[in-house]
C-alpha positions as CSV (number, residue, x, y, z in Angstrom):
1,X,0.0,0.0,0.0
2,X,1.2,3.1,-0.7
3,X,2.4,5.6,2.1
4,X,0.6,9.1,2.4
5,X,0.2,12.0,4.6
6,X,-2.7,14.6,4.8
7,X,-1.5,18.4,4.4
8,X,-3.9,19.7,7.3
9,X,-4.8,18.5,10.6
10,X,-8.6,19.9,11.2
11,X,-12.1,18.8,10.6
12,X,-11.7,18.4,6.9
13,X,-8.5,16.6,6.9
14,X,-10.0,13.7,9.6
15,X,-12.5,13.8,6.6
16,X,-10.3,13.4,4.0
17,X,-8.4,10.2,6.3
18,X,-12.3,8.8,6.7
19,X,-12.7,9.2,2.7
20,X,-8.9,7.0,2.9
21,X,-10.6,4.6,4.5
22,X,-13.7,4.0,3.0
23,X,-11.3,3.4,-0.3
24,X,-9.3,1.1,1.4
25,X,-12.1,-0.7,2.8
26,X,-13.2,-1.9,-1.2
27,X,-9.6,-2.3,-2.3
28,X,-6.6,-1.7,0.2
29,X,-4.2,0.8,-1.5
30,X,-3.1,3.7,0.9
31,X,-1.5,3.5,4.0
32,X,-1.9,6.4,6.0
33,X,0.6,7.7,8.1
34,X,-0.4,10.8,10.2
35,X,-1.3,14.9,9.4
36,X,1.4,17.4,8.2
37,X,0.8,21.5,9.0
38,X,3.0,24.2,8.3
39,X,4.1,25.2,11.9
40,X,3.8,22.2,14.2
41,X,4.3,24.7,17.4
42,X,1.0,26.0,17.2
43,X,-1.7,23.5,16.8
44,X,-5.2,25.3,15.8
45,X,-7.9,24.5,18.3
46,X,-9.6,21.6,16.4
47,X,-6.3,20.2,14.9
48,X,-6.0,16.5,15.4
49,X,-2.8,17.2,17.3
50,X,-2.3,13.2,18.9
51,X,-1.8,12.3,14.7
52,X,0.5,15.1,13.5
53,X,3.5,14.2,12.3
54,X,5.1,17.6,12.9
55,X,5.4,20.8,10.1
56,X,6.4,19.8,6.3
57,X,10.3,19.8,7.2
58,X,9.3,16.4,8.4
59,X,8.9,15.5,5.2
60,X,12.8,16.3,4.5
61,X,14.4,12.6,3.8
62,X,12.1,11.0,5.4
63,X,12.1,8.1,2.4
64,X,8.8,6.5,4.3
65,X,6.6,9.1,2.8
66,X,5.0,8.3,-1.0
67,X,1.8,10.6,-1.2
68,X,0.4,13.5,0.2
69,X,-3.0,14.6,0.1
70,X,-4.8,18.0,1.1
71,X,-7.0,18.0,3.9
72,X,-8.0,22.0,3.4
73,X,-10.9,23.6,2.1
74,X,-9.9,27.0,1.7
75,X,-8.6,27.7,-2.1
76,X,-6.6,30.6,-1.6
77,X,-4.7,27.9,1.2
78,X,-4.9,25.7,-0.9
79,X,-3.1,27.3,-4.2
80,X,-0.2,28.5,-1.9
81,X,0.6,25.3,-0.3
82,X,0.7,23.0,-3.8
83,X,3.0,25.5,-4.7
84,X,5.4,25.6,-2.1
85,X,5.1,21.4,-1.6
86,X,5.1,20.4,-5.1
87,X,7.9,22.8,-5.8
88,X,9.8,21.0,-2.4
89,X,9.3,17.7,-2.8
90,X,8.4,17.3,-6.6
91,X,8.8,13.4,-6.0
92,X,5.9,12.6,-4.2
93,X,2.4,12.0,-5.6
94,X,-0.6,13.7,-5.1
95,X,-3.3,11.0,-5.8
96,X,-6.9,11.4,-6.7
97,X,-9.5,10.4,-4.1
98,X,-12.6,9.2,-4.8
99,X,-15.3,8.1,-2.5
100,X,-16.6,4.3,-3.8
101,X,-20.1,6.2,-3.4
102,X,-19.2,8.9,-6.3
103,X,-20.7,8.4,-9.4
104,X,-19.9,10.3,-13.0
105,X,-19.0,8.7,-16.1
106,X,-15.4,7.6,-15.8
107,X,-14.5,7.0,-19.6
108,X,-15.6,10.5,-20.8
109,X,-14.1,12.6,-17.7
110,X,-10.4,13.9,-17.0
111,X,-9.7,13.9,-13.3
112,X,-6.4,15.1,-12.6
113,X,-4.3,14.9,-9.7
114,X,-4.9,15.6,-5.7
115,X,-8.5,15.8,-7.1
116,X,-11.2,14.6,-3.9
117,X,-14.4,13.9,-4.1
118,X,-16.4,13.6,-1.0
119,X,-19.3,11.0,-0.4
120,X,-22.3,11.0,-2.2
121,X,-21.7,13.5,-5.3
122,X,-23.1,12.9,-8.4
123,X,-21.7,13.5,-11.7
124,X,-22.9,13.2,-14.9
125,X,-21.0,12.9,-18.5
126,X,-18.1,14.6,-19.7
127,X,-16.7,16.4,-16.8
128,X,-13.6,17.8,-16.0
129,X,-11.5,17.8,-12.6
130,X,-8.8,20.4,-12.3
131,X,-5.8,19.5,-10.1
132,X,-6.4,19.9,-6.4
133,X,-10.1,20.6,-6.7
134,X,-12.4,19.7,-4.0
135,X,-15.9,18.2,-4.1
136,X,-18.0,18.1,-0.9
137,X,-20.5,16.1,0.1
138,X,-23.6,15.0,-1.8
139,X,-22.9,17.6,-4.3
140,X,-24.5,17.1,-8.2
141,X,-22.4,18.2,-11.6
142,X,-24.1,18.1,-14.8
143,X,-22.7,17.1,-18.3
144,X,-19.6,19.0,-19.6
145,X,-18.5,20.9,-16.8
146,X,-15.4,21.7,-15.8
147,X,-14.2,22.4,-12.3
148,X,-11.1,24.9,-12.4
149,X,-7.9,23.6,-10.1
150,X,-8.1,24.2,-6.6
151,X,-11.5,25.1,-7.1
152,X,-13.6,23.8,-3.9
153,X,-17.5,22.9,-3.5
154,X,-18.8,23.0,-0.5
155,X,-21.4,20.5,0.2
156,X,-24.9,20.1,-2.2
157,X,-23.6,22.9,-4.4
158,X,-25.8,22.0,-7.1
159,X,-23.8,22.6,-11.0
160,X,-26.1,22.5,-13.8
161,X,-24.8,21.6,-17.1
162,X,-21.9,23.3,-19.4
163,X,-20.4,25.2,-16.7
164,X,-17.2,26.5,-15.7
165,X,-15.7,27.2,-12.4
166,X,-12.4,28.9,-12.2
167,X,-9.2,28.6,-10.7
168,X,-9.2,28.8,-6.5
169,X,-13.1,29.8,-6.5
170,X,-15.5,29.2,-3.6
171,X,-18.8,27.8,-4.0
172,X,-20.6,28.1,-0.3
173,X,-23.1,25.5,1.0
174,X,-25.8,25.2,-0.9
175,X,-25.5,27.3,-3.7
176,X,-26.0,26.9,-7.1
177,X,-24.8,27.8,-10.8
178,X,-27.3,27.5,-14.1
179,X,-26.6,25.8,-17.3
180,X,-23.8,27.5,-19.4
181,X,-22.5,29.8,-16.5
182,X,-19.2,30.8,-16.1
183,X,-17.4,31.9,-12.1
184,X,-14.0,33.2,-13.0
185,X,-11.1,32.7,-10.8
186,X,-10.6,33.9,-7.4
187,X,-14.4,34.6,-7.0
188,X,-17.0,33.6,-4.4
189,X,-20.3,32.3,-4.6
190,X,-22.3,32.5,-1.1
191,X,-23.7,29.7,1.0
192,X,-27.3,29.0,-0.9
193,X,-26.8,31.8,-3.9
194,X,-28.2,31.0,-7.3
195,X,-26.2,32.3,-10.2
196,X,-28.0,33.0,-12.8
197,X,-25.0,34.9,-14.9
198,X,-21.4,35.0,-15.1
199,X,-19.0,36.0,-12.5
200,X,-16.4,37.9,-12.9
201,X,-12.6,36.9,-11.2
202,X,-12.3,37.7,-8.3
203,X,-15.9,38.9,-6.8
204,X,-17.9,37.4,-4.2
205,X,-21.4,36.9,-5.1
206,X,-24.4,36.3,-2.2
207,X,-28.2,35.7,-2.8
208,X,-31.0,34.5,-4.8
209,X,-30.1,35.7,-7.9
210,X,-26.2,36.3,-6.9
211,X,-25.3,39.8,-7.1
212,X,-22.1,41.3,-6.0
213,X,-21.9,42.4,-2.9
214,X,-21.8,46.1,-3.4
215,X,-24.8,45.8,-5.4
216,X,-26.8,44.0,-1.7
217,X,-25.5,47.1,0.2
């Protein structure tokens, strides 16, 4: 089995070691070691402290290690930290993980790596997974979308088909994006918001329909 470590040591990173398990349970293939977090001396106040291994300089020659995964939500975290670990340790694979309850069409989608998809999302056809994207749980994705890298839905966002979410975007609990719509990178879509037209880069968008958030004021 192969040997991996979860960047992260909070809630979603013992969900991420669950989502390990639940994959091992059909097929044994990972064997996991313990958390990793970038400054071992202070432990946030939910951090699974009695499993961390200690900060990423534990990773330094220590030959044991053969995977890493993310255990964070957050994109902007998220695009930092792939770029300061793959840029470290540029040996060490970042595996997809894929709940055995997640269905979408295999043979028409491109799931690239450090990809995870939570429990109980549906997919449908033609889909595409950017690296390090996220999918929560029970979350739906219709036919020929395209989920940008480090992109992360929270769960039962609800995609419709043909749309495209960014690079590093939020989608809150709950919300959801209409057929053809586009969320550029870096934006925000609030918990429970229905976007009904494109977003541009970098905004955050809140209500039913999403509007910016100077437009609510």
């Amino acid at each position: 089995m192969k040997k991996i470590a979860i960047i992260g040591a909070g809630g979603f990173a013992r969900e991420v070691t669950w989502l390990i398990r639940d994959i091992n349970r059909d097929a044994p293939q990972f064997d996991f070691l313990g958390y990793l977090v970038s400054d071992a001396s202070r432990p946030a106040e939910h951090d699974s402290k009695e499993l961390t291994l200690g900060d990423f300089n534990w990773l330094d020659g220590n030959n044991q290690v053969e995977a890493l995964a993310l255990g964070i939500g957050s994109p902007t975290s998220k695009i930092k930290l792939v770029a300061e670990l793959t840029s470290r340790f540029p040996k060490l694979e970042w595996p997809a993980l894929i709940h055995p309850s997640v269905q979408f069409d295999r043979s028409t989608a491109n799931v690239e790596r450090g990809v995870v998809l939570c429990a109980g999302s549906i997919g449908t056809v033609n889909l595409e997974f950017g690296e390090f994207s996220m999918v929560n749980l029970l979350c739906t994705i219709g036919h020929e979308s395209r989920i940008g890298r480090c992109a992360a839905l929270m769960p039962t966002v609800n995609i419709s088909g043909g749309v495209v979410i960014g690079e590093g975007v939020l989608l809150g609990t709950g919300a959801q994006v209409l057929q053809y719509v586009s969320v550029g990178p870096g934006a925000t879509v609030g918990a429970g918001a229905v976007v009904t037209k494109n977003v541009e880069p970098g905004t955050t968008v809140v209500g039913i329909p999403a509007k910016p958030l100077a437009e609510r004021k």
